[in-house]
N, C-alpha and C positions, 0 to 999 in steps of 0.2 A: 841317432839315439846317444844319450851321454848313461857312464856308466852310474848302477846305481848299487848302495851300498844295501849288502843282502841280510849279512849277521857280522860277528865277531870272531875269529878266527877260535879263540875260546870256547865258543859252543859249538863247536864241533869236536868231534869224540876221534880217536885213530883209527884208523881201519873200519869208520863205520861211514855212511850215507846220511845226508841230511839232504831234505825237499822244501824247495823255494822256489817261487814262480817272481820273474820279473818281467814285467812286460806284459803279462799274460801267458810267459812261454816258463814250461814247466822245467828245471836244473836239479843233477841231483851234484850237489857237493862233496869232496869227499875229502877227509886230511890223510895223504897214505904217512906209515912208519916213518917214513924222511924227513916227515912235515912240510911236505909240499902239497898245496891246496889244487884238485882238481875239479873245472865243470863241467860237468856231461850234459846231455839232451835224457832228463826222465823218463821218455817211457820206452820202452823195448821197443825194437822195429818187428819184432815178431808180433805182439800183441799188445792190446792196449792197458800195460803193468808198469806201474812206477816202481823204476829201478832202484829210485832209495832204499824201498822195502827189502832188496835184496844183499847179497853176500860180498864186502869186499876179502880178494883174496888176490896178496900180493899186487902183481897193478891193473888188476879187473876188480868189474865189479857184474854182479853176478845175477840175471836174471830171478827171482826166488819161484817162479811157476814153472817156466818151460829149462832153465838153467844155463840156457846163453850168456856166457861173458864173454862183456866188452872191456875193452883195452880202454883205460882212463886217457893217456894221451892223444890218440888218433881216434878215437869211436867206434874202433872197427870190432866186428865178434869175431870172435876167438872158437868159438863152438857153436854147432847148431841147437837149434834149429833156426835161428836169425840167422842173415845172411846182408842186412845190410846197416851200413854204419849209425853209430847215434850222432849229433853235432856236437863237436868240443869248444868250450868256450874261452876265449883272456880273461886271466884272475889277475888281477889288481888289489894287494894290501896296502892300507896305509894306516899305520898308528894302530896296527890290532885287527882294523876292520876290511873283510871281505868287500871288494869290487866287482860288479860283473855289465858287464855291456852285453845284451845278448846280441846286437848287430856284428857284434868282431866274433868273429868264430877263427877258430883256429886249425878245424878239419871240419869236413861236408860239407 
């Protein structure tokens, strides 16, 4: 799969979540405070809850049903009741705009 351009690095908000599907596979985005762009796997491994709708807080991002945060760089939850990792994916900017390959994963 070659990577495909998602949004603008611009429409995304700081410390909030943004949902894009590529491919058919659901990403939640996220620009943390350092302005480093992160991609997660959308939905919770606890339940079937897209993680965009949820809480970023510092470098999780936060279930908003059952409250499991996950860790933006490795996938992994931080808290129960999930127990198993979400998939991270390579972010590619170029010229403003957000890249993502969902075949490169970076953890899971």
């Amino acid at each position: 799969m070659a990577a495909s351009r998602v949004c603008a690095v611009a429409e995304l908000e700081t410390d909030a979540a943004k949902r894009v599907v590529v491919d058919g596979i659901p990403i939640a985005l996220v620009l943390d405070s350092a302005g480093t762009v992160h991609a997660i796997g959308d939905t919770c491994t606890h339940g079937d809850i897209s993680l965009s709708e949820g809480f970023v807080e510092g470098n999780t991002l936060e279930c908003w049903a059952h409250g499991s945060q996950f860790e933006l760089t490795t996938g992994k939850p931080l808290t129960l009741p999930a127990y198993e990792p979400v998939p991270v994916f390579a972010v590619s900017i170029l010229d403003g705009d957000i890249f993502i390959d969902p075949g490169e994963r970076i953890a899971v």
